[in-house]
N, C-alpha and C positions, 0 to 999 in steps of 0.2 A: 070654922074648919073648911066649908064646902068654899068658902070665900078663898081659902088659902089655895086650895088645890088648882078653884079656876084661875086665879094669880100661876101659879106653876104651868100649868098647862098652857097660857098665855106666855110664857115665856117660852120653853120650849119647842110652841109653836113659831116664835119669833125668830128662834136661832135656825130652828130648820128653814125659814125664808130666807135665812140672811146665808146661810149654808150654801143654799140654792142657787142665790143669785152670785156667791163666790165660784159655784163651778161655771153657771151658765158665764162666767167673765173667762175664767182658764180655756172653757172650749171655744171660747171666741179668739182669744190670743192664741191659740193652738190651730184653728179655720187660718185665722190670717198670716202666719207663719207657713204654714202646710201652702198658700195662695201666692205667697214669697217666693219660697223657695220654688214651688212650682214653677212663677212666672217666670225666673230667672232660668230655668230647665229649659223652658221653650225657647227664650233668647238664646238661650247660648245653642239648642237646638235650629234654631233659624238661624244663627249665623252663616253666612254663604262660604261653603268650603271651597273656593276659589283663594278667597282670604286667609284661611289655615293654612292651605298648600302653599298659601304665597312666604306664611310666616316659616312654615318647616323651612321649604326651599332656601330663603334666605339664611337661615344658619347652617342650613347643610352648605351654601356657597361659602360661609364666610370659612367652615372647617377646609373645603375643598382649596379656596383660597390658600388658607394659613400652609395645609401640607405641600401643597406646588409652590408656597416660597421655601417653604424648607427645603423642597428637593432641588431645588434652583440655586439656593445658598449652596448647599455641598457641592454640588455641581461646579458652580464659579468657584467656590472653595478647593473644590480639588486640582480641577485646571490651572487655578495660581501659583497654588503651591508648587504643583508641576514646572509651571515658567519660568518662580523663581528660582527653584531647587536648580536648575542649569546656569544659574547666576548667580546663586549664593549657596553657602551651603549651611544648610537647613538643619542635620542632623544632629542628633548627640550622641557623642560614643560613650557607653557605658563598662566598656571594658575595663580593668583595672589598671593596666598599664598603656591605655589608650593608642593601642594598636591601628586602630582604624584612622588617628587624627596626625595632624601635623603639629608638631613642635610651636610654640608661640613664635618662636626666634624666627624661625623659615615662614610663616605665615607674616609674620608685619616686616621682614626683607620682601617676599612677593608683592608684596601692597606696594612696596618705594617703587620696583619695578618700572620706566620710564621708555623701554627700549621693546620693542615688538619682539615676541621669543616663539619660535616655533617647534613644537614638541613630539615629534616624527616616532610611532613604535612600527616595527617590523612585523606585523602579526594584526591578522584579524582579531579584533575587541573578543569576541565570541567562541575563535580558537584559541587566546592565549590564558583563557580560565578554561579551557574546554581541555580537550585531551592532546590540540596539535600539541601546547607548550609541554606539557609533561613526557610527551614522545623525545620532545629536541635533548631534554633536558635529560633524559636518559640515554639517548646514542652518543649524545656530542660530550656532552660533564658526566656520566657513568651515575646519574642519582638513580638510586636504586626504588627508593618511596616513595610514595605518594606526596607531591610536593604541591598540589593541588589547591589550596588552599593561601598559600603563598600566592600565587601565581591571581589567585582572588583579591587577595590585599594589594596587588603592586596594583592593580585597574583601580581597585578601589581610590588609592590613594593618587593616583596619575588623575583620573576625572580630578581630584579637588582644586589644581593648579592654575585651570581655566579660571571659576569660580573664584578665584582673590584676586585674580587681576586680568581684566580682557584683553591682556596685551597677550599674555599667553593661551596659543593655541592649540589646541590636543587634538590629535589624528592617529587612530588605527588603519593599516594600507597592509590590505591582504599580500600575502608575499606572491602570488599568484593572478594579483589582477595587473592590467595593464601603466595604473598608476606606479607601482611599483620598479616595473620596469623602468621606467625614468627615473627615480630614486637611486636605481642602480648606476647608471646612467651615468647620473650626475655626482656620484661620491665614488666612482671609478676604482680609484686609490683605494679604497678601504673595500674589508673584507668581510659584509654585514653577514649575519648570523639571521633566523631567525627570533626573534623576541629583541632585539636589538632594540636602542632607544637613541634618536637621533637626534641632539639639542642643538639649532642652529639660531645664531640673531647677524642681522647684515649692520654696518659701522660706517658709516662714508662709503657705501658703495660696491663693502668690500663684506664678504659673509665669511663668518668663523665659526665652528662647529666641532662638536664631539661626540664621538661613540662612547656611549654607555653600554657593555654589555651585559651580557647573563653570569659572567662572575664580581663585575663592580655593581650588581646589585643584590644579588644571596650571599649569605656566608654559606661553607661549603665542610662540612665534617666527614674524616674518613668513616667507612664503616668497615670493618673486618672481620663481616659475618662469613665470607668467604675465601680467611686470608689463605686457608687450610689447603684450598684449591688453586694457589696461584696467583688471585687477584683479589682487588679489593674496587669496592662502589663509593660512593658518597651519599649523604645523607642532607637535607638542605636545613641549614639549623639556625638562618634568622634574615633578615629581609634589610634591605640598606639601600631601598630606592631613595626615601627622602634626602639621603645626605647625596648620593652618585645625582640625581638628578638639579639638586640644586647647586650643588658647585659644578655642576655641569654649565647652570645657566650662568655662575657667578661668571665662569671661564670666560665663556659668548663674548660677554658684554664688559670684561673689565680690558684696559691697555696695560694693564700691568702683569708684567712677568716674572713671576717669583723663582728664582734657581737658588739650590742650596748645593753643597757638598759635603757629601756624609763619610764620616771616616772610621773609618771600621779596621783599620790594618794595624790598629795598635790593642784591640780587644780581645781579648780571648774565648769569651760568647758574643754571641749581636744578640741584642736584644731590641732589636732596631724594628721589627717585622709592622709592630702594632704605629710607629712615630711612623713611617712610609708611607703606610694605610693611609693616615690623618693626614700626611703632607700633602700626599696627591689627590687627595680625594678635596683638599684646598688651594687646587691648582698650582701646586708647587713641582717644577722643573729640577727633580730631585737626582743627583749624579751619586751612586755610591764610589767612595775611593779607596779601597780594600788595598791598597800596595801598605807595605811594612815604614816605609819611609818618603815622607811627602816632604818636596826640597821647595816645590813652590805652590801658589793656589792661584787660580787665573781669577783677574778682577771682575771675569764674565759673572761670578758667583757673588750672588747677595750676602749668604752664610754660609756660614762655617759649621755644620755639629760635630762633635766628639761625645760619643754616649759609650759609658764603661771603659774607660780603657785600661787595661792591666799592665803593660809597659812602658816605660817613662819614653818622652820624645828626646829626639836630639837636639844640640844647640842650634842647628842649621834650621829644621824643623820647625823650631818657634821663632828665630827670626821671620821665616818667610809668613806665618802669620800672624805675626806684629806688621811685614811689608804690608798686608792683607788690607788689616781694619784701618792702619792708615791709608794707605788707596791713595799715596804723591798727594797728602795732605786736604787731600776731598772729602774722606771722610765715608760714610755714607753706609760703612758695612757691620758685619756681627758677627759672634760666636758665640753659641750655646753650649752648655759642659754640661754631662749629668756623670755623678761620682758613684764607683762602687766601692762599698767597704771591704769588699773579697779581694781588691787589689792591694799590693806593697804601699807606703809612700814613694809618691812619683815626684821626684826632687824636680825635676827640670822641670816641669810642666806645675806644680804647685806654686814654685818660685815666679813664673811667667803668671801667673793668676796672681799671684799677691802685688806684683806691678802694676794691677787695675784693682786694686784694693781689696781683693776676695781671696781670706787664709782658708787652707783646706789643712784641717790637723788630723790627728792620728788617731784612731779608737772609733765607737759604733754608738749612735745614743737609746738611749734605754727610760725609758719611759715609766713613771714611779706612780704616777697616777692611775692607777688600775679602769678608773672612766673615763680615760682615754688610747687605751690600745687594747686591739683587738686578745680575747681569753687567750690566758698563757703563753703570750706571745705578747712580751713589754718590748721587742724591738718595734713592731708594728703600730704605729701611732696616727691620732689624729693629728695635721698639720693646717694651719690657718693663717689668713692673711695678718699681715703686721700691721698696714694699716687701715682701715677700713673707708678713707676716702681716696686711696689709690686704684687711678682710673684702669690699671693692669687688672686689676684682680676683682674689676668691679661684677655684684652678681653673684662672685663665688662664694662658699660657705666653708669648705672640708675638703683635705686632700686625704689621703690614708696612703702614707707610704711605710716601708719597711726597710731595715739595714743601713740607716741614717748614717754618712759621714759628720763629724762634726765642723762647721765651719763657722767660721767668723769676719766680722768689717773690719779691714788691715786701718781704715784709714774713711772718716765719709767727704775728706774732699782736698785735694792736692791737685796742684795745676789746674788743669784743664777737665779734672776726673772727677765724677761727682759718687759717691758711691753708698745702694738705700736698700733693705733688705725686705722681700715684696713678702714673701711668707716664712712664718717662722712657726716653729714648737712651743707647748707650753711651758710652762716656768720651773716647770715639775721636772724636767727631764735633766740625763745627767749625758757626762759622756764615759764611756765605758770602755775598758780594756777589748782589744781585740780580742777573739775568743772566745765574749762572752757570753754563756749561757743563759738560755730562756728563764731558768728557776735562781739566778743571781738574786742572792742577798746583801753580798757588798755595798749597794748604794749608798747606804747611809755615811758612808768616808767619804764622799762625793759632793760637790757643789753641784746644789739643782739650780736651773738656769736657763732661760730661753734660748735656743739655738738658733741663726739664722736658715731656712730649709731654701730656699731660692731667693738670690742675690742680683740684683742689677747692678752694674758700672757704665757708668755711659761718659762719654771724651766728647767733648764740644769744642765746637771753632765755630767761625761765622765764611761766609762766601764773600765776593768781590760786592755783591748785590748788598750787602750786613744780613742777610738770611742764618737762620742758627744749622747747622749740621752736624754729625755724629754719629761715632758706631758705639754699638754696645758688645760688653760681655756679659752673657747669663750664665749662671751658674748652679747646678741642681745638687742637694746632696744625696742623694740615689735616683739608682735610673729606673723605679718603680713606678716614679711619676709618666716615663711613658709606658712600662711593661707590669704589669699587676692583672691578679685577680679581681678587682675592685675596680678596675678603671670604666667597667662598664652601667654601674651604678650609675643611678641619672641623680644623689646628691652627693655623689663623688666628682672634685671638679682637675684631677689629676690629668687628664686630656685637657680642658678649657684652659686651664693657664701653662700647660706646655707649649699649645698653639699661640697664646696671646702673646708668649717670648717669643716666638718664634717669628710672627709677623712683626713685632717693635723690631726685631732684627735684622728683619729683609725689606723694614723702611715701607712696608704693607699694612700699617696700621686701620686705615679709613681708605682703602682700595678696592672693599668688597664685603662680605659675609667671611667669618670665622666661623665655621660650621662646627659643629662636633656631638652631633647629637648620637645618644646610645642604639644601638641595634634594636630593631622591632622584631620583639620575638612573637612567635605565631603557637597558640593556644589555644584550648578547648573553650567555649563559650563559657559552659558552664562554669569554668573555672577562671575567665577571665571578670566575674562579674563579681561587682566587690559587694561588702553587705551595705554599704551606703545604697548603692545602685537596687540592691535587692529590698534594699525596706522604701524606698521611694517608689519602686512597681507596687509593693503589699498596699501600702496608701492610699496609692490612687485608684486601684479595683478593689480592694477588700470594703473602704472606708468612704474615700472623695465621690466615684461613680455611683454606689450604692446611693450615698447620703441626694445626690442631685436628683437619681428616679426617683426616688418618695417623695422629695420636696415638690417634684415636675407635678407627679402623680398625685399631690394633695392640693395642689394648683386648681389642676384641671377639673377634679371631683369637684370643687370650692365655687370655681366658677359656672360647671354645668348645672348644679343644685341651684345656685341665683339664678340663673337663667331662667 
C-alpha cells in the first residue's frame, strides 16, 4: 500500500515538473515576442522622419499633381470648345420642332458654297436682341408684343452661317458707328431700315446684292385688340430668316434669272398670295398680269402660271400662248395650271390642255378610303407620287390637297409630246358629281380608280447643236397644292413639288437651291421640349452622373486603402 502511494506521489510529482517546465517555455515565447515586437517599436521609432515627411510629401505631390492636370484639362477643354464652337457648330437643339437649327437641305447647299458671301445686319448684335430692335419693330411695323424672342432666334440662327462654310462672313455694324456710314454710302439706292440684312457676293468684278428686310424675315398677324379705337397693331407670329437669307445668297451668286407671269384676270379669287411668297423668296422675277384678256405674253417670260381660273379664255388668248411655249420654235418655256372645282367647265382652255395630252373633266373626287382623308371631309385627301423613281417628286411623301378636279392622260405620247403623271390619288377614289356633299353615300355606283393629281407634258425638239430642248405644261387638279391649311406641315410636300414644277418650267432645274422650308415658329421652352429630349436629360443626371460618382468614389477609396 505505502508502496503504491509513493508510486502516486512520484508521479504527480512528475507532472507538476513537467507542468512547470511547460509554463517556464510559454513565458519564454511570450519574453521573446514581447522583445520582437518591442524591437520592431524602436525601429520603426528610430526611423528618421525626414523620410516619413519625404513619403507623405510624395503622395501629397502626386494628389497635387493629378488635380492641376485636371484643372488644366478643363481649362484646355473649355478654350477648345470655345475655338471651335466659332467654327463648327457644337450644339444640340432639343427643341421639338427644332427651332434653333437649320434645315438639312440649307445646311449641305451652305457646305457646296464656292463663292465668298458677305452677310451685312444693320444693327448692333447686342441691340437687335436688346430693346433697339423691338423699338423699330413697333414704330415702323406697328408690333404691338413683345417680339423679343424672335429677334433672339434670328442672331441665333444668323451666327450658324459662318460655321458651315468660311466663305460666309457675318457682321453686326451698329447703325450709328462710323462703319456704317459707308454702308450707306455705298447702297445709296436703297432705303436700309434698321435690322435690315444685307447679302452681297462679287462675280467677275461685278457685286450683286439684296436687302432682306424686317418683313421678308417675320410673318406678321393683324391684332385687333384695338380695332374698337380706330386702329389695329400686329403681332409677329413666326420667323423666316432661314429661307429670306438663303435664297438671298442663292440670288448673289446664281446668273440665272427666273421671270414668270402670273395671271390672275381670269379668276375670281387669287389664291396666289402664298405661290408669290415661295416664288420670290426663290428668286423668281414674278410680273402679276391681272388684265381680263391677255392677247399676247412677252418671250422676256420663262412661265406662264394660271391658278383658279373661273372664266374660260378666248381663242386669241390661247393662241398667243401656244405662240408662247413655242418661242419661233426654240422651245425652252412653260405653263403651269392649278384647277378649281368651284369653276364651270372651261371649254376653251380644257380643249387647249387636252392638245398636250392633259383632260380636265367634270365633277370633284371624293375619297372612299376613310385612312386617307382628312375626318368627315372625304374631299380632303392624301395625294402621292406615281412614281417613286421620278426625280420631280424625289424626297416627297404626301400632298393633302382638297376639292380635286378629276383629270386624266388624253394621250402619253404623240408627235413630239410626251405625256406622265407625277402625283396621283389612291385607287380608292372615285369622281363625284358636282355638288357633292361631305356625308355622300352614293360611291358605291362609282368606279374607284386612281386619279392623275399633277400632270407633266413636255414638247421636245433638238437645236442646231442636236442639244434636246422643250417646254413643258403642268397641270394641278386644285389650287390647294399652293393655298392650304396644311401647306405648312414640314411632312406635307404641297409647296415642294409646286416649286419643283415650277423651276422644270422656267428651265431652273440645277441653277440653284429650291428652298421651301416651313416657317419657324417661336415657343415656350418648356413646351418646345419633346419627351425623347426629356427622358435623355432624366438619364443622364438621375442615372449616368450619379452611377460615374460612386464608381469614381469606390476607385479612389480602393486605391487609398492599398496605399
Amino acid at each position: 500500500m505505502e508502496e503504491n502511494k509513493n508510486i502516486e506521489q512520484k508521479t504527480e510529482n512528475t507532472d507538476v515538473e513537467n507542468n512547470g517546465v511547460k509554463e517556464d517555455k510559454k513565458a519564454q515565447k511570450a519574453e521573446k515576442k514581447a522583445e520582437k515586437k518591442a524591437e520592431r517599436a524602436a525601429k520603426k521609432a528610430a526611423k528618421p522622419r525626414k523620410v516619413k515627411n519625404q513619403a507623405l510629401l510624395r503622395r501629397g505631390g502626386y494628389s497635387v499633381a493629378i488635380t492641376a492636370a485636371v484643372l488644366a484639362g478643363i481649362i484646355v477643354l473649355n478654350i477648345l470648345v470655345s475655338a471651335l464652337s466659332k467654327r463648327f457648330v457644337l450644339e444640340y437643339d432639343m427643341s421639338a420642332q427644332k427651332e434653333n437649327s437649320m434645315s438639312s437641305d440649307n445646311i449641305d447647299y451652305l457646305k457646296k458654297l464656292d463663292t465668298d458671301i458677305n452677310i451685312t445686319v444693320c444693327a448692333d448684335e447686342e441691340g437687335y436682341v436688346g430693346g433697339y430692335m423691338s423699338y423699330y419693330a413697333q414704330n415702323l411695323y406697328g408690333v404691338s408684343s413683345d417680339a423679343s424672342d424672335y429677334f433672339k432666334q434670328t442672331v441665333k440662327l444668323l451666327n450658324k452661317y459662318p460655321a458651315y462654310n468660311d466663305k460666309i462672313k457675318l457682321r453686326f455694324v451698329d447703325t450709328q458707328a462710323t462703319e456704317f456710314a459707308e454702308i450707306s454710302q455705298k447702297y445709296s439706292s436703297e432705303k436700309l431700315s434698321y435690322g435690315d440684312i444685307i447679302v452681297s457676293a462679287t462675280n467677275n468684278g461685278t457685286e450683286r446684292y439684296k436687302i432682306v428686310g424686317f418683313k421678308d424675315i417675320y410673318n406678321l398677324s393683324e391684332d385687333s385688340t384695338y380695332a374698337a379705337y380706330g386702329y389695329t397693331t400686329s403681332n409677329v407670329s413666326g420667323n423666316n430668316v432661314e429661307t429670306s437669307v438663303t435664297s438671298a445668297i442663292a440670288y448673289v451668286t446664281s446668273s440665272k434669272t427666273k421671270k414668270a407671269a402670273l395671271i390672275t384676270g381670269h379668276s375670281k379669287t387669287d389664291y396666289t398670295d402664298d405661290l408669290q411668297t415661295l416664288l420670290k423668296a426663290n428668286n423668281y422675277d414674278l410680273t402679276v398680269v391681272s388684265d381680263s384678256i391677255v392677247n399676247s405674253v412677252s418671250s422676256d417670260f420663262d412661265a406662264v402660271i394660271i391658278a383658279a381660273p373661273t372664266t374660260d379664255f378666248l381663242g386669241s388668248e390661247l393662241d398667243a400662248l401656244s405662240a408662247f411655249l413655242d418661242n419661233d420654235g426654240k422651245l425652252g418655256k412653260g405653263l403651269v395650271f392649278f384647277a378649281d372645282a368651284s369653276a364651270p367647265y372651261l371649254t376653251n382652255l380644257y380643249d387647249f390642255l387636252s392638245e398636250w395630252g392633259i383632260d380636265v373633266e367634270e365633277g370633284i373626287l371624293f375619297e372612299t378610303n376613310s385612312q386617307n382623308h382628312i375626318p368627315d371631309d372625304p374631299m380632303t385627301m392624301g395625294i402621292y407620287p406615281t412614281d417613286s423613281q421620278n426625280e420631280l417628286t424625289s424626297g416627297m411623301q404626301l400632298c393633302i390637297t382638297g376639292y380635286n378636279v378629276p383629270m386624266s392622260i388624253g394621250f402619253e405620247s404623240k408627235g413630239s409630246i410626251t405625256v406622265t403623271s407625277v402625283m396621283s390619288s389612291l385607287e380608292s377614289t372615285v369622281a363625284a358629281p358636282v355638288g357633292t356633299a361631305a356625308d355622300w353615300s352614293g360611291y358605291g355606283d362609282y368606279a374607284e380608280k386612281s386619279y392623275p393629281a399633277v400632270i407633266q407634258s413636255k414638247k421636245t425638239d433638238y437645236d442646231d447643236d442636236n442639244n434636246e430642248i422643250a417646254s413643258y405644261v403642268f397641270a394641278f387638279d386644285s389650287y390647294e397644292f399652293i393655298k392650304s391649311v396644311y401647306n405648312e406641315q414640314s411632312s406635307v410636300s404641297n409647296k415642294n413639288i409646286s416649286l419643283a414644277c415650277a423651276e422644270r418650267a422656267v428651265g431652273a432645274e440645277n441653277t440653284g437651291i429650291s428652298f421651301v422650308s416651313k416657317t419657324i415658329t417661336n415657343e415656350s421652352y418648356s413646351d418646345s421640349v419633346s419627351q425623347s429630349s426629356a427622358n435623355v436629360i432624366k438619364i443622364i443626371f438621375m442615372f449616368l452622373l450619379p452611377a460615374i460618382s460612386i464608381a469614381a468614389g469606390i476607385y479612389i477609396f480602393i486605391r487609398r486603402k492599398n496605399a
